[in-house]
N, C-alpha and C positions, 0 to 999 in steps of 0.2 A: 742135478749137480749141487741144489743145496744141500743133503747128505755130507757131501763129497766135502765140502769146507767145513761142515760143522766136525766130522768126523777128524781136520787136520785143525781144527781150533780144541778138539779134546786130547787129543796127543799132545799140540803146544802147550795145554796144559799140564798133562802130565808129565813132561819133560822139565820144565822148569818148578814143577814142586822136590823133582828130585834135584834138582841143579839147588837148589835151595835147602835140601836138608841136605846134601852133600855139602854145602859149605860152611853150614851151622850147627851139624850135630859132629862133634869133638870123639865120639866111641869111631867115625868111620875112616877117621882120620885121611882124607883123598880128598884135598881140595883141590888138587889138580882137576880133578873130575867134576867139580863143579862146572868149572868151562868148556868140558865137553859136553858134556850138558845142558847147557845154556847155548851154546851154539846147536846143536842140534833141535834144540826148542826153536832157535829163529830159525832154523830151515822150515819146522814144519808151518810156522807162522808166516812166512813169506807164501810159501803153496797154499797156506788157504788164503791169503789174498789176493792170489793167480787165479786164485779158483774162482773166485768173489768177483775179481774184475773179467773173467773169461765169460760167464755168466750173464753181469751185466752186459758187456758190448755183443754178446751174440743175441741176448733180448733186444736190443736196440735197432736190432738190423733183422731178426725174425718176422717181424713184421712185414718190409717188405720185400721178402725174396720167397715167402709160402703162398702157394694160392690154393683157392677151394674150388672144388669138381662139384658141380651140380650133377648129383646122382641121376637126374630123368635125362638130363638132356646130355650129359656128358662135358660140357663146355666148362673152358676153364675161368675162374673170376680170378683176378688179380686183388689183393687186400688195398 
């Protein structure tokens, strides 16, 4: 899952580089468009902070709900 956020922290980037030259280059003349743009940059920035905390609290609790099978004997160990 860390793919998964860095891949919505390089969109968030790329969103708000155009949100940025859309409000500051004068040939594109669409500043309206800046702030769709820029909203659409914190949407992807909000999901990768979902993603970041989804992440963290299922590490946190991985621990104890997986358990390991001893191959010979079959029996399950609790972590």
């Amino acid at each position: 899952m860390r793919e998964d956020a860095l891949l919505f922290l390089v969109v968030f980037a790329i969103w708000i580089a155009l949100a940025v030259v859309y409000a500051t280059v004068p040939m594109f003349a669409m500043p309206g468009y800046a702030t769709v743009w820029g909203w659409g940059a914190l949407v992807f920035l909000a999901l990768a902070g979902l993603t970041i905390f989804a992440r963290w609290r299922g590490g946190s609790r991985r621990g104890k709900r997986t358990a390991d099978r001893d191959d010979k004997s079959g029996a399950v160990h609790e972590r």
